[in-house]
C-alpha positions as CSV (number, residue, x, y, z in Angstrom):
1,X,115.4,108.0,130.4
2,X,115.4,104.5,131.7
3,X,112.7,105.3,134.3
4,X,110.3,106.2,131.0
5,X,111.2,103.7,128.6
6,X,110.5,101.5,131.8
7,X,106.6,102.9,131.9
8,X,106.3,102.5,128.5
9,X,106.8,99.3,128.0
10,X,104.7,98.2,130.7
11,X,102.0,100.9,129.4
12,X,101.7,98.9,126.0
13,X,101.6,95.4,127.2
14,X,99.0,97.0,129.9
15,X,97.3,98.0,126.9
16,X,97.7,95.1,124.5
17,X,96.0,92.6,127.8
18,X,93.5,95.2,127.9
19,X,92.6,94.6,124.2
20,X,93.1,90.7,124.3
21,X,90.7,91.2,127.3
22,X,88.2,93.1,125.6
23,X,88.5,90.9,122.5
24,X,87.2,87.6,124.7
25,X,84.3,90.0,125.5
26,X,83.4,91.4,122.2
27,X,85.5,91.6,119.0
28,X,84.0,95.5,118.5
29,X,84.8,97.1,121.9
30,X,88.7,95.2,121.0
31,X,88.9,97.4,117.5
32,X,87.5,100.8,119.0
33,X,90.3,100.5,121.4
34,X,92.7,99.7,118.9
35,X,91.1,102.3,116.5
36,X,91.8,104.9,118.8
37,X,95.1,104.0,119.7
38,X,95.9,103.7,115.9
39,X,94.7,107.1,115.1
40,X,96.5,109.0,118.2
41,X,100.0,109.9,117.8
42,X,102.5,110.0,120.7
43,X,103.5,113.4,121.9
44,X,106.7,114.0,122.8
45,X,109.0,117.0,124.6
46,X,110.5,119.7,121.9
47,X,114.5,119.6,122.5
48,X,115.9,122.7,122.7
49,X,117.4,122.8,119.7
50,X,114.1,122.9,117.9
51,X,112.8,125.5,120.0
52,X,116.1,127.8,119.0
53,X,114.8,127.1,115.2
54,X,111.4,128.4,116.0
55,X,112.8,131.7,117.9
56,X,114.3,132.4,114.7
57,X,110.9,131.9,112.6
58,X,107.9,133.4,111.9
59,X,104.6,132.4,113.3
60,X,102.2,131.5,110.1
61,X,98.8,132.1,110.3
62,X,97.4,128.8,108.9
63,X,94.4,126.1,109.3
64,X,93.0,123.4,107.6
65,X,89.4,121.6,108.4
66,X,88.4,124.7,110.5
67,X,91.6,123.9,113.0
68,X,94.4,126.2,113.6
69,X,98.1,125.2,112.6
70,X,101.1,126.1,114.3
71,X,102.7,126.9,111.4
72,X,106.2,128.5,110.9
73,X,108.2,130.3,108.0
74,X,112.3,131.1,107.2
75,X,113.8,133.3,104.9
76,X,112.3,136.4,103.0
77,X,109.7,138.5,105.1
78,X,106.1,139.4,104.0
79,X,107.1,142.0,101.1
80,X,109.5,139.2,99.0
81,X,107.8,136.0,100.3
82,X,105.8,136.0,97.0
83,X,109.4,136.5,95.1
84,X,110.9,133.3,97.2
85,X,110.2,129.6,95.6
86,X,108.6,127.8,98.4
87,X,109.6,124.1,99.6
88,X,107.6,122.4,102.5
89,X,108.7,120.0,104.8
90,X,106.8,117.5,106.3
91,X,107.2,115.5,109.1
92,X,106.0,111.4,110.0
93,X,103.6,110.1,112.0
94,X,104.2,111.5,116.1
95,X,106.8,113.8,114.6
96,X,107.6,117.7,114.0
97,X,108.0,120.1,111.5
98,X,110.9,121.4,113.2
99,X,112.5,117.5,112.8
100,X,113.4,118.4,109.7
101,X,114.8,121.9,110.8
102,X,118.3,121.0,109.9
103,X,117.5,122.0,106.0
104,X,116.2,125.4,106.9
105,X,119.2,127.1,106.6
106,X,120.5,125.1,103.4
107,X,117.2,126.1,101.7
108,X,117.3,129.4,103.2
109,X,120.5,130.1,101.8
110,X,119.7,129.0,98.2
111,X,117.0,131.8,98.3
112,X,113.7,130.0,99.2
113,X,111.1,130.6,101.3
114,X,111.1,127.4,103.9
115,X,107.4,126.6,105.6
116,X,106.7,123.7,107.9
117,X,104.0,122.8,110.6
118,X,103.0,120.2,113.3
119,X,99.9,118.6,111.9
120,X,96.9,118.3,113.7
121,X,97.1,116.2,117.1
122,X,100.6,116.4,116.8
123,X,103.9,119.2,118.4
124,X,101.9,122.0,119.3
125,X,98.8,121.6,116.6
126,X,95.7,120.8,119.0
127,X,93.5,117.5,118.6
128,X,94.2,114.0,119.9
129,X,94.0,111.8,116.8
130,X,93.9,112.4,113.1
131,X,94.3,110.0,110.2
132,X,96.7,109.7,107.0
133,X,94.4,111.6,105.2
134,X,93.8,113.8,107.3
135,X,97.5,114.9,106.9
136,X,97.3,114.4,103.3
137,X,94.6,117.0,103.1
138,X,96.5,119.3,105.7
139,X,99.2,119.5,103.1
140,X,97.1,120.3,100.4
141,X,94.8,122.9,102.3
142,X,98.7,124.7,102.7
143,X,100.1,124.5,99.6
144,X,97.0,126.2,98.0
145,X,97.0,128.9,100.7
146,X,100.7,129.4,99.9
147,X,101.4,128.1,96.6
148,X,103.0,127.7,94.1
149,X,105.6,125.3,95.8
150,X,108.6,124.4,94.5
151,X,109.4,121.3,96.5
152,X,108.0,118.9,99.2
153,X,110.6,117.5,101.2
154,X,108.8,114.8,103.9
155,X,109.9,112.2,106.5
156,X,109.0,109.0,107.2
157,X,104.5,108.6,107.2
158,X,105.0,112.5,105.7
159,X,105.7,110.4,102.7
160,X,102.8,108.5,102.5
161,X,100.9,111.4,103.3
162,X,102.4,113.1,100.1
163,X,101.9,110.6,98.2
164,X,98.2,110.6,98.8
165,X,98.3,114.5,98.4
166,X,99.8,114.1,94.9
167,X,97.1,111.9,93.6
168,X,94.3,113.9,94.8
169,X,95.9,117.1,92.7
170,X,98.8,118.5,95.0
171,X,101.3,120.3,92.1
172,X,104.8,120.7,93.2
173,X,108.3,120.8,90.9
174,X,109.8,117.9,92.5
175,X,109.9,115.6,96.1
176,X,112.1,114.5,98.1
177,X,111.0,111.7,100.4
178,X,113.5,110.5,103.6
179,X,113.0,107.1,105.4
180,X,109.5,107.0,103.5
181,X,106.6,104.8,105.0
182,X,104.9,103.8,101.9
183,X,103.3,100.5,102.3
184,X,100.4,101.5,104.5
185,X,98.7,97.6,104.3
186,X,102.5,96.4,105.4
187,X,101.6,99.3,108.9
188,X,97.7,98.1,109.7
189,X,98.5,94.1,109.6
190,X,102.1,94.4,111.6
191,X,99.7,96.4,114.2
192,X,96.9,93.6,114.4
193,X,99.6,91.5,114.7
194,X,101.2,93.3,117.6
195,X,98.1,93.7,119.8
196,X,96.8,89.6,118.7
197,X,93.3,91.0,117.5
198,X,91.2,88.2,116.5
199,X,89.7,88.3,113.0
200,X,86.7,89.8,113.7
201,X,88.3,92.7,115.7
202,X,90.9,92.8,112.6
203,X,87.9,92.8,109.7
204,X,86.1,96.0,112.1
205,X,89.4,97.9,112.3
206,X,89.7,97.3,109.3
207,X,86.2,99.1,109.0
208,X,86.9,101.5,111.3
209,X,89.8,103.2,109.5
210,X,88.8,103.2,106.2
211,X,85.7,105.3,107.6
212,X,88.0,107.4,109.7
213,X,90.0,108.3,106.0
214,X,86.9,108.6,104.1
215,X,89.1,106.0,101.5
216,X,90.0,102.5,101.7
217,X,93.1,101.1,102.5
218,X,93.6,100.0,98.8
219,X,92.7,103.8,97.8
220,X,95.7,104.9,100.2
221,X,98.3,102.5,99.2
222,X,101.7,104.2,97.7
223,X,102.5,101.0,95.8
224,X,99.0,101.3,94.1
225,X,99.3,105.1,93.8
226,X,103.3,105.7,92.8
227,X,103.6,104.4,89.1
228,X,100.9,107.3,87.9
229,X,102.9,109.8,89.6
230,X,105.0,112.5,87.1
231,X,106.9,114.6,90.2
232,X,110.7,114.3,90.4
233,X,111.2,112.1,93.5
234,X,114.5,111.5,95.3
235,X,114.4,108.9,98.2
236,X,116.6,108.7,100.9
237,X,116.7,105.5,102.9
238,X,120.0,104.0,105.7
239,X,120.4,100.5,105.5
240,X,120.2,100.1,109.4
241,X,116.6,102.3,109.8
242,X,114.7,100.4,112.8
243,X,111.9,102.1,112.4
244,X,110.8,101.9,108.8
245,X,112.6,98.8,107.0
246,X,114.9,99.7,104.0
247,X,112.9,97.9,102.0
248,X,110.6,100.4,102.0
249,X,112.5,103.2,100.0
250,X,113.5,100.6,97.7
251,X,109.9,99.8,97.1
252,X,108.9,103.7,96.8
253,X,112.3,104.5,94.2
254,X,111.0,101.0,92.2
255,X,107.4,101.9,91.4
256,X,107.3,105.3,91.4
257,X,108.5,106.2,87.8
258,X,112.3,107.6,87.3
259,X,112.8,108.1,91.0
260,X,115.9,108.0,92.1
261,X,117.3,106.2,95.7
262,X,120.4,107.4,97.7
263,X,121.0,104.7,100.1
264,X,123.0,105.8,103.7
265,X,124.3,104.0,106.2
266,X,124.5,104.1,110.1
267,X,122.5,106.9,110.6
268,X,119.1,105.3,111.2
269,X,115.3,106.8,111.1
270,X,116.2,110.3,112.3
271,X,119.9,111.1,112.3
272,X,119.6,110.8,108.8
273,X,117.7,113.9,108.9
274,X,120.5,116.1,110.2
275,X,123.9,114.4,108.4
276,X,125.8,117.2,106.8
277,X,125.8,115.5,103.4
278,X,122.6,114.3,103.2
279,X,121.3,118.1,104.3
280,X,123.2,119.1,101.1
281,X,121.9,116.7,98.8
282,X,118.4,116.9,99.2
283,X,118.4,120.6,99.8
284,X,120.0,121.0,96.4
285,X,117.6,118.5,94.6
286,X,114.5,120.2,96.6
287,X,115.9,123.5,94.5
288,X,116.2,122.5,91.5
289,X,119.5,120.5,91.2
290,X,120.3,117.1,89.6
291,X,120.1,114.5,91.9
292,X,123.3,113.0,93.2
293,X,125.8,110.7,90.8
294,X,126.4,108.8,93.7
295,X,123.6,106.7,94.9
296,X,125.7,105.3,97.7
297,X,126.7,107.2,101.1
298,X,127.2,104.9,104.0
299,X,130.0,104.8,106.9
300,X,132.6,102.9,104.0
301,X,132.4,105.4,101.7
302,X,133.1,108.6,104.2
303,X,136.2,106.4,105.4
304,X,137.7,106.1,102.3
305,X,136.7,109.6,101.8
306,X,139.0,110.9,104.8
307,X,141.7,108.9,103.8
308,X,141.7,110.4,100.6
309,X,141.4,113.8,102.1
310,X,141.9,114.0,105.7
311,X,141.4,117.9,105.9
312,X,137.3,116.6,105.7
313,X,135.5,117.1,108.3
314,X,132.6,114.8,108.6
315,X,130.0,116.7,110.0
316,X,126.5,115.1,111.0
317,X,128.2,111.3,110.7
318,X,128.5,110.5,114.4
């Protein structure tokens, strides 16, 4: 483990001398590598415990834009699919569908159908890049092939990319959103930042991408996009995420009209995912129950919790 996050580091500052290299020699060779890099996820190994999820799903026969999906379903089988209510999880940017595998059997076992899948370029989807809306369009391409749909439940970028799916005619009950990215400008100018483009490599990126999406950043924009949304919308966000800042579910819950924010602690970007209590939460929003009375579930609040009771177990909290 050491020995890779070793090579990776010295893979991205190889990469970002070879952009400030190729920026001294022309500002548009610096954005097509950046471009590129922007728009191709990282692809990393499945951990077994994903691939136990899979064994116990079925394989979904599903495309969008003429590409095939890997695509997988739980609970019901092809006679009383059509009965189930259907939720969707999505995962973030370099992710899985599977990452989200921990409320499969919560959903399952309130009687819906469950569907996720690895976008394109990403788990075991094929291409090497794709874009925001790409995703967003991925999303609605499967919830008209399998809709209605009760509830989306995404992670991270998923987010964003639901969000963009909403506002181009995506119908779903309610949404739950966890460690949401959702100020896309906030993404694009910490990554010019990181690699040092100049300005004119930052104004053709700039180009670049919004030709990539078809849209402008503006057009993309959650902030911009959340206060004409009408769906339900829980938001999950820990305090101590490192990957996407707090501040960013607290954004999402305050423009996004009547959403409401449950705020963790110590569980970070993905762990978050898979606590016990959080699983139960947003599984029982995601069909159909009120959202929590308690806004407030961090590391203080289980304490007291065992003290109270010390035959709780707290599953998920390590």
């Amino acid at each position: 483990m050491a020995t890779s996050s070793a090579n990776k580091s010295t893979n991205v500052r190889f990469f970002r001398w070879a952009v400030e290299v190729a920026d001294h020699l022309s500002p548009t060779l610096a954005s097509e590598l950046a471009l590129r890099a922007f728009l191709t996820p990282a692809r990393r190994p499945r951990p077994e415990r994903e691939r136990a999820l899979l064994a116990r799903a079925r394989a979904l026969p599903l495309s969008a834009g003429g590409l095939p999906l890997a695509a997988w379903s739980w609970g019901g089988d092809d006679d009383d699919d059509a009965t189930r209510p259907t939720v969707l999880l999505v995962h973030g940017w370099a992710g899985r569908g599977a990452q989200l595998g921990a409320l499969v059997p919560a959903l399952v076992a309130r009687g819906r159908r469950v569907v996720t899948w690895d976008a394109p370029a990403h788990g075991d989807s094929p291409g090497r890049t794709t874009t925001l809306a790409s995703m967003a369009e991925v999303l609605r391409a499967v919830a008209d092939r399998l809709g209605p749909i009760e509830a989306v439940v995404a992670h991270s970028f998923g987010g964003a990319a639901t969000t963009i799916a909403l506002a181009r005619g995506l119908t779903v009950a309610r949404a739950v959103y966890v460690a949401p990215l959702f100020t896309i400008g906030t993404t694009i100018d910490r990554f010019v930042h990181t690699l040092g483009l100049s300005r004119a490599a930052a104004v053709e990126l700039e180009h670049g991408l919004a030709h990539a999406n078809l849209a402008r950043r503006d057009d993309l924009e959650g902030r911009r996009l959340a206060p004409a949304m009408r769906t339900p919308l829980l938001v999950v966000h820990d305090r101590d995420d490192r990957d996407v800042p707090y501040a960013e579910g607290v954004a999402t819950a305050r423009t996004w009209p009547g959403a409401r924010l449950l705020t963790t602690g110590g569980l970070g970007h993905r762990r978050v995912l898979d606590d016990a209590e959080v699983v139960d939460i947003v599984a029982g929003f995601a069909a159909g129950g009120e959202p929590p009375r308690e806004l407030v579930l961090d590391e203080a609040v289980r304490l007291e919790r065992e003290l109270a009771n010390p035959e709780r177990r707290r599953v998920g909290a390590t």
